[in-house]
C-alpha positions in Angstrom: 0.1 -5.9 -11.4 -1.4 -3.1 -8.5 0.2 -1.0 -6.4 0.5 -2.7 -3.2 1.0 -0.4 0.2 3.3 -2.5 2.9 3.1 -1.8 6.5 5.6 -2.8 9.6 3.7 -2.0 12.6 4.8 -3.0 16.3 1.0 -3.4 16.9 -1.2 -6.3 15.9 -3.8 -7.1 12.6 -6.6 -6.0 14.9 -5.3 -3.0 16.4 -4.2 -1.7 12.7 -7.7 -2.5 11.6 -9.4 -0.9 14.0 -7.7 2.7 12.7 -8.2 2.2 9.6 -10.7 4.4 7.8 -14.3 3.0 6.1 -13.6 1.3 3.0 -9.5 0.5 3.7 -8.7 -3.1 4.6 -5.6 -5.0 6.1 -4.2 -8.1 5.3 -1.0 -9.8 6.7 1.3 -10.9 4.6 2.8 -15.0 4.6 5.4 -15.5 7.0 8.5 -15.4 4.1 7.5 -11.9 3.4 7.2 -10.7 7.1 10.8 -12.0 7.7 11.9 -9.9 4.8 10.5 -6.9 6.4 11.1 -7.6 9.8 14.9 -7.7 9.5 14.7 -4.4 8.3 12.2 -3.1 10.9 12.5 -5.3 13.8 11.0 -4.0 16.3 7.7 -4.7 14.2 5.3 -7.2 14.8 2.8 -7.1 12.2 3.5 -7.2 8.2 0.4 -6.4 6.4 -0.8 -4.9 3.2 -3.1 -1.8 3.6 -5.9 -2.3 0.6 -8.8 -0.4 -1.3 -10.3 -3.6 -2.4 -7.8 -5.9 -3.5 -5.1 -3.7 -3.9 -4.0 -0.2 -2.9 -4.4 1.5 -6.4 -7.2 3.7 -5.1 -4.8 5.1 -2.2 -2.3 5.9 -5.2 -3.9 6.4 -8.5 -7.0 8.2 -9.6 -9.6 5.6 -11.4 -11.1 6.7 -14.2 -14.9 5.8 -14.8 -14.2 4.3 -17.8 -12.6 0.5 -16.9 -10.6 0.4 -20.1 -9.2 4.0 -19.7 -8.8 3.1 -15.8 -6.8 0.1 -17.0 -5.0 1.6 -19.6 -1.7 2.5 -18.1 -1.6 -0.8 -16.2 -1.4 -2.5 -19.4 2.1 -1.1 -20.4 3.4 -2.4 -17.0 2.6 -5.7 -17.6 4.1 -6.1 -20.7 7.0 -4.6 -19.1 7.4 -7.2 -16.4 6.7 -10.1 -18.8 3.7 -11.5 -17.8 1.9 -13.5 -19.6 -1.7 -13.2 -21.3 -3.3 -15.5 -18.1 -1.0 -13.4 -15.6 -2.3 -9.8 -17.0 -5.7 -11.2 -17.0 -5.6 -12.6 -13.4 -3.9 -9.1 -12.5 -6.4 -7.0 -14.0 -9.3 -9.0 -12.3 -7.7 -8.4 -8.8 -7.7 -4.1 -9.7 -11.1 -4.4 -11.0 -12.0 -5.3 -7.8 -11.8 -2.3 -6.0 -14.4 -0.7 -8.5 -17.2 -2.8 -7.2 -17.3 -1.0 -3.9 -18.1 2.8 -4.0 -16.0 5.0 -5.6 -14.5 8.3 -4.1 -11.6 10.3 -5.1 -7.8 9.7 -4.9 -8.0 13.0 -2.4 -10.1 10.8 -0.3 -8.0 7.9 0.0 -5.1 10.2 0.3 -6.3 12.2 3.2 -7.6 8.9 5.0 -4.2 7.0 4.5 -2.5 10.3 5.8 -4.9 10.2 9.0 -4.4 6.8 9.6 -0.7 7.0 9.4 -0.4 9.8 11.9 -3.2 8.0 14.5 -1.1 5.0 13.8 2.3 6.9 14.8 0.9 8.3 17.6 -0.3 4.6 18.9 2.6 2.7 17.8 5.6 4.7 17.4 7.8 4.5 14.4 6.5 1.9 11.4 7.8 1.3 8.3 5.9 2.0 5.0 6.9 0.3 1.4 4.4 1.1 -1.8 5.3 -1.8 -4.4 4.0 -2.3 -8.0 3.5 -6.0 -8.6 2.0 -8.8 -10.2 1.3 -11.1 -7.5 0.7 -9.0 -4.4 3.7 -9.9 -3.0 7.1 -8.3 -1.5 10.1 -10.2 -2.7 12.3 -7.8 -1.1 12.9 -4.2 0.5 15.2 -2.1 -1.5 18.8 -1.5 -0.6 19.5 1.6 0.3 18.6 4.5 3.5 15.0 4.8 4.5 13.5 8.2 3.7 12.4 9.2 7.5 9.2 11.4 7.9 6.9 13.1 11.0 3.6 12.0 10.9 2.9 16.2 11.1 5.1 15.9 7.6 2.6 13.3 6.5 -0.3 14.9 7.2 1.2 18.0 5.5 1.6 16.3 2.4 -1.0 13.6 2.1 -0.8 13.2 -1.6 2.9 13.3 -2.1 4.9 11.9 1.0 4.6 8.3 0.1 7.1 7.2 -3.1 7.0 4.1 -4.9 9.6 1.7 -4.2 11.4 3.5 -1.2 10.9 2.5 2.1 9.5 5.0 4.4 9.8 5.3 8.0 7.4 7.1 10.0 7.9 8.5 13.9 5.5 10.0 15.9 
């Protein structure tokens, strides 16, 4: 289980990777989940996951040097959610890859996602934003419930703090 960051974006996977900062990646998403977002977001084109390897962890979560310390509160998670021993290994494999590629500080990460979230405002208009923690990488489903509605100035204000975990989050220009 990762963190996985969610983006509805009117524009396409090209355009959204062509913003995207040195070392952040986008992937769409299969077409169940994009339905699932896009009839809460329809004027959206594009579902993808924004990653730091193979999951957004690095855009949420300081990594520690030390893989079993960096892993250590994943490991509660799991157990949480059930997964079995092949599941948590399989999960912990898919973090681990992010550590292969150079490392830089949550700031970093933060400060690039805020930037490309504001350029991406400013190109697209509003998007909506979903940070999930799951074992598979997927998006079963968008919360019930009202979006929380931010500026991409109030984004960039807050790079570190504006994005919560499990809420969606629309962002206008």
């Amino acid at each position: 289980m990762c963190y996985f960051l969610f983006l509805a974006s009117p524009l396409t996977l090209s355009e959204i990777r062509s913003m995207l900062a040195p070392g952040l990646g986008a992937d769409l998403v299969s077409a169940a989940e994009q339905r699932r977002v896009l009839d809460a977001h329809p004027d959206a084109l594009t579902v993808v996951r924004l990653l730091r390897g193979a999951c957004s962890c690095d855009i949420v979560i300081e990594r520690e040097t030390d893989p079993k310390r960096d892993e250590a509160h994943l490991r509660p998670r799991y157990r949480h959610h059930g997964l079995s021993r092949p599941e948590t290994i399989a999960a912990l494999e898919r973090h681990r890859r992010g550590r292969e590629r150079r490392h830089r500080a949550l700031a970093h990460w933060q400060s690039a996602l805020a930037d490309f979230v504001a350029e991406h405002a400013r190109n697209a208009g509003e998007s909506l934003y979903f940070l999930h923690f799951t074992p598979t990488g997927t998006l079963e489903k968008l919360p019930d419930g009202a979006p929380l509605r931010l500026s991409a100035a109030q984004v960039r204000e807050r790079p570190a703090a504006w994005l919560p975990s499990e809420q969606v989050v629309l962002v206008t220009p």
